[in-house]
C-alpha positions in Angstrom: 46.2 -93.3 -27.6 44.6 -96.2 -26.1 41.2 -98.0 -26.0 39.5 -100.4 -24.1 36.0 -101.3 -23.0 35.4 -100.4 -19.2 34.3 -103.4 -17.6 36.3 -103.5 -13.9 35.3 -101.3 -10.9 38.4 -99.0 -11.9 37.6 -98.3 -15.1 34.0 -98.0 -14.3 35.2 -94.8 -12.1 37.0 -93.2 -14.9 34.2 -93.7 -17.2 32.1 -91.3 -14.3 34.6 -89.1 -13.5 34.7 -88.4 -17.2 31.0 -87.7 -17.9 30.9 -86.0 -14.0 33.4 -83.4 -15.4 32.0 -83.1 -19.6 28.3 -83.1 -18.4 27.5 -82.4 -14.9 30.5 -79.7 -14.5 30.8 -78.5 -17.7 27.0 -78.6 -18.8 24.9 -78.7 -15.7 23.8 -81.7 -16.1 21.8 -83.3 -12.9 24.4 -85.9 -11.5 21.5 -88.4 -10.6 20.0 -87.8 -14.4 23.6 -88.3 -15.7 24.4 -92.1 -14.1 21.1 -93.3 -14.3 19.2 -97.4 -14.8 21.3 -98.1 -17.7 24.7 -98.1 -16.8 24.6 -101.9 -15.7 23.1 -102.9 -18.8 25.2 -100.6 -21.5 29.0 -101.3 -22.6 31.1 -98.8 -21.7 34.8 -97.5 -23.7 37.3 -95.5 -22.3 40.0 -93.8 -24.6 43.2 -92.5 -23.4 45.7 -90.0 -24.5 49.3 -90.2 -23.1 48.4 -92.8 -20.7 45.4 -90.5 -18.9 41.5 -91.0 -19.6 40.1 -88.1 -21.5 37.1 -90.0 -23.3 34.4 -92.1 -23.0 31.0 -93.4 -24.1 28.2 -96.2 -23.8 26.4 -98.6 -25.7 23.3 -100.0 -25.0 21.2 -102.1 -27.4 17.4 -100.7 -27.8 15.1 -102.6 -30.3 18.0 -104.4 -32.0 19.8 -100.9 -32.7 22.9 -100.0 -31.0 21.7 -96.9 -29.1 25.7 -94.5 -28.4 25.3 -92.8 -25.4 27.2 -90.1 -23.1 30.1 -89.6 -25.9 32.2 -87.3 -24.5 35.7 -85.8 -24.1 37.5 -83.6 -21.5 37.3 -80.2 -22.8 41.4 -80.0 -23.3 41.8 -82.9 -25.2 39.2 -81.9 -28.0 41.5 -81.0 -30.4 42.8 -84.6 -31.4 40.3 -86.7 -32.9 39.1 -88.5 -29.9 34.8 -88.1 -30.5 35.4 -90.1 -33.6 37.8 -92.4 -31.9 35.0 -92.9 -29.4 32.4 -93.3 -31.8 34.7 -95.6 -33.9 35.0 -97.7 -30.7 31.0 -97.8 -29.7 30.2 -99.0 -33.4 32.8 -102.0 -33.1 30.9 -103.2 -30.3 27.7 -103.1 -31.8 29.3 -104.4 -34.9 30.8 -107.3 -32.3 27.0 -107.6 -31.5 25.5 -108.1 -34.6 24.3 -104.7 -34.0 23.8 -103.8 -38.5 22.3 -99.9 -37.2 23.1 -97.0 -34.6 21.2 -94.3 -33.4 22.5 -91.2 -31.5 21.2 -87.8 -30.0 23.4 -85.2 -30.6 22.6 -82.1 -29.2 22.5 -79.5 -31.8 25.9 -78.1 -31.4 27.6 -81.0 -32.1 25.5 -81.7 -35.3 28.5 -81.4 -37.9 30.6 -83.3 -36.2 28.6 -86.6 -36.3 27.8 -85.8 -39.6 31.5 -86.6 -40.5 31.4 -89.6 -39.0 28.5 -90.7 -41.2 25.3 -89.9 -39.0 22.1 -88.7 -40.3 19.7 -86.0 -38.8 16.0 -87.7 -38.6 14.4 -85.6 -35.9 13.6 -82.3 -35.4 15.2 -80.3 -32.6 13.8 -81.8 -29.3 15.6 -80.6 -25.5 17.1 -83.2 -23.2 18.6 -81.8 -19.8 18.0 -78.3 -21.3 20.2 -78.8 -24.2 18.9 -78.8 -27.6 19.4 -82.0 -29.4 18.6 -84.2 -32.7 18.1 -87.7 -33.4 20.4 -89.0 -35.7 21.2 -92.8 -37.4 23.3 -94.4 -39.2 23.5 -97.5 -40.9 27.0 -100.1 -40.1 
């Protein structure tokens, strides 16, 4: 396993081809609410698994919090670890950045999982592309 931040053209396309397949694919996701304003602005991470890309996710900075963003992994590589290699790798930038703070929302489903990797709930249950999600934090 491998990862890097995405910061070339080609890596930049696996990032997308990744969160075309998880979210737009997968979950019906719009694609023009999926890659939206923020992409220029946010630092992306791109984990691979033999050699292939099978994970990604963004940071962008909001308020002096490190806001992660479209964490996601293809649905046959789920089984090894990779989320929390992900989220591991988004908090090391903001870490990088200063960043002492993250915030996330998780849709609902995925709820136990960030609560593993140290995230709190602090919302109630709000939709977001007609998935039901939570706002969660966590201190770095």
């Amino acid at each position: 396993m491998r990862v890097k931040e995405a910061i070339d053209k080609k890596d930049l396309d696996q990032v997308f081809n990744i969160r075309k397949t998880v979210f737009v694919e997968e979950q019906g996701v719009p694609l023009d609410h999926e890659l939206d304003e923020y992409e220029d602005i946010s630092n992306h991470i791109l984990v691979y698994y033999e050699n292939k890309p099978v994970a990604t996710g963004r940071l962008r900075i909001v308020d002096n919090i490190g806001k992660l963003e479209r964490i996601c992994v293809i649905i046959d590589y789920r089984k090894y670890g990779l989320g929390k290699v992900v989220v591991e790798g988004l908090e090391k930038l903001a870490r990088e950045k200063g960043i002492k703070k993250t915030k996330l929302h998780a849709q609902v489903q995925a709820k136990g999982f960030y609560e593993k990797v140290g995230y709190i709930q602090v919302s109630g249950e709000f939709m977001e592309e007609n998935i039901l999600h939570i706002a969660m934090t966590k201190d770095l």
